[in-house]
C-alpha positions as CSV (number, residue, x, y, z in Angstrom):
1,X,-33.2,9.9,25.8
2,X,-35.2,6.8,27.3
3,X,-38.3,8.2,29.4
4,X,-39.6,6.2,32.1
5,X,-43.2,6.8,31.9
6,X,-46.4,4.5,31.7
7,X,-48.2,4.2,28.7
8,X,-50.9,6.4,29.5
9,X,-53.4,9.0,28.4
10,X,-52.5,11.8,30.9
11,X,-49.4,12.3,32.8
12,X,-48.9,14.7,35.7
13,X,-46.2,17.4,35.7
14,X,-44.6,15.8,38.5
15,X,-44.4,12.4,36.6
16,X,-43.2,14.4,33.5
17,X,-40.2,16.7,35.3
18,X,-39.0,12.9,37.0
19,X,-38.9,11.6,33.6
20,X,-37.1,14.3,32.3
21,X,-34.4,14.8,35.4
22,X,-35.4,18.3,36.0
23,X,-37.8,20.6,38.2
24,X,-41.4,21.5,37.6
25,X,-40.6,25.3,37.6
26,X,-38.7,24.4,34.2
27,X,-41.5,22.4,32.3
28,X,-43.9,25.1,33.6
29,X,-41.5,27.8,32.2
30,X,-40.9,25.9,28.8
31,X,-44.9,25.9,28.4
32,X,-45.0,29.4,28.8
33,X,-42.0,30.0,26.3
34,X,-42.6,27.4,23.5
35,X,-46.3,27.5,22.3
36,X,-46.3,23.6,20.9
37,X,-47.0,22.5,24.7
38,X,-50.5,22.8,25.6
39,X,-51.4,20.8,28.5
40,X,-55.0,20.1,29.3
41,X,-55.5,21.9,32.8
42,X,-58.8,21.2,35.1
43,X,-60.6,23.5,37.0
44,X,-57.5,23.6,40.2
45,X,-55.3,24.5,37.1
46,X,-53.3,21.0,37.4
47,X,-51.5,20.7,34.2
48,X,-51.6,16.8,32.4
49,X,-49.6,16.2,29.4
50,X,-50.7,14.2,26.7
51,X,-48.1,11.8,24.8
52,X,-47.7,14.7,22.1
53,X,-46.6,16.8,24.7
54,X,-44.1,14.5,25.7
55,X,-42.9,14.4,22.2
56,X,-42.8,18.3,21.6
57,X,-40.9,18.1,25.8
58,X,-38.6,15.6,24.0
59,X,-37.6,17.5,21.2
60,X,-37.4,20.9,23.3
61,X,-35.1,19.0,26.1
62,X,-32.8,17.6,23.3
63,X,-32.4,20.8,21.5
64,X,-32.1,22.6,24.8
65,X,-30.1,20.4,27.2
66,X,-28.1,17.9,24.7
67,X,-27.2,20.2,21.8
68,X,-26.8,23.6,24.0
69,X,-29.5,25.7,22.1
70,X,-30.6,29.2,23.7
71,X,-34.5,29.4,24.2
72,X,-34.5,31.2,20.7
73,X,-32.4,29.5,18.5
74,X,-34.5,26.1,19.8
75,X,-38.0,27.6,19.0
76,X,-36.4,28.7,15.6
77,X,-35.1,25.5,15.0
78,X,-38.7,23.5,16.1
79,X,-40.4,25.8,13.3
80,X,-37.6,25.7,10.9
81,X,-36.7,22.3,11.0
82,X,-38.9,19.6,10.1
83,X,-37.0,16.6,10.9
84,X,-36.2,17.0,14.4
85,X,-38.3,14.8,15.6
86,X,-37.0,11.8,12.8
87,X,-33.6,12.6,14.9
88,X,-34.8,12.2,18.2
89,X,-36.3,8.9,17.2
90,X,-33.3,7.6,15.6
91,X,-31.2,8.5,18.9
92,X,-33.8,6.8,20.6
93,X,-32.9,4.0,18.4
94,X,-29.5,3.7,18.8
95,X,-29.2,3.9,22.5
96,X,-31.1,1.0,22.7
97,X,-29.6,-0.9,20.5
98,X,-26.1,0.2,21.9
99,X,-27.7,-0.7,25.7
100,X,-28.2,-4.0,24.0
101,X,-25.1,-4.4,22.9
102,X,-23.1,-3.5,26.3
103,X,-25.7,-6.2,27.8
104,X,-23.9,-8.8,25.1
105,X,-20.7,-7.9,26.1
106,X,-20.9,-7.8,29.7
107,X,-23.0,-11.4,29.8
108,X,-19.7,-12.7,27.1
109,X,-17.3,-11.5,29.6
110,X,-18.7,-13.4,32.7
């Protein structure tokens, strides 16, 4: 999953649930269910998400959302399994390299 997001030090709920496709009432819930998201919260209680957050968000939306795990069997899996994160990168990977790839094809064929 590619994430449209700004290199920056804080992100906004907002900008995170656009990057993710999905509503804030769901990354507010998954905070609540998976303790590996902490966002930092100032004093109005707005929630900003460091780029370790987005990772943990990541790994919680892949397990969740691509692979079809319950709520339990995903936080089971983030403390069980220690590579998770190795496959999301490598998935990362090879979309890119196989957006790349459709780009070569597409240009050959015009």
């Amino acid at each position: 999953m590619k994430l449209q997001l700004p290199d920056k030090l804080y992100y906004s709920i907002g900008e995170v649930a656009k990057a993710f496709d999905v509503n804030t009432s769901l990354i507010r819930y998954w905070e609540q269910e998976f303790p590996i998201i902490k966002p930092k919260k100032n004093k109005k209680g707005n929630r900003y998400f460091t780029p370790a957050d987005i990772e943990n968000l990541k790994m919680i939306y892949h397990l969740v959302k691509e692979k079809g795990y319950t709520l339990d069997g995903a936080r089971i899996a983030l403390t069980t399994n220690s590579k998770i994160s190795e496959t999301i990168t490598i998935i990362d990977r090879l979309e890119f390299v196989k957006a790349e790839l459709l780009k070569l094809k597409n240009s050959l064929n015009d």
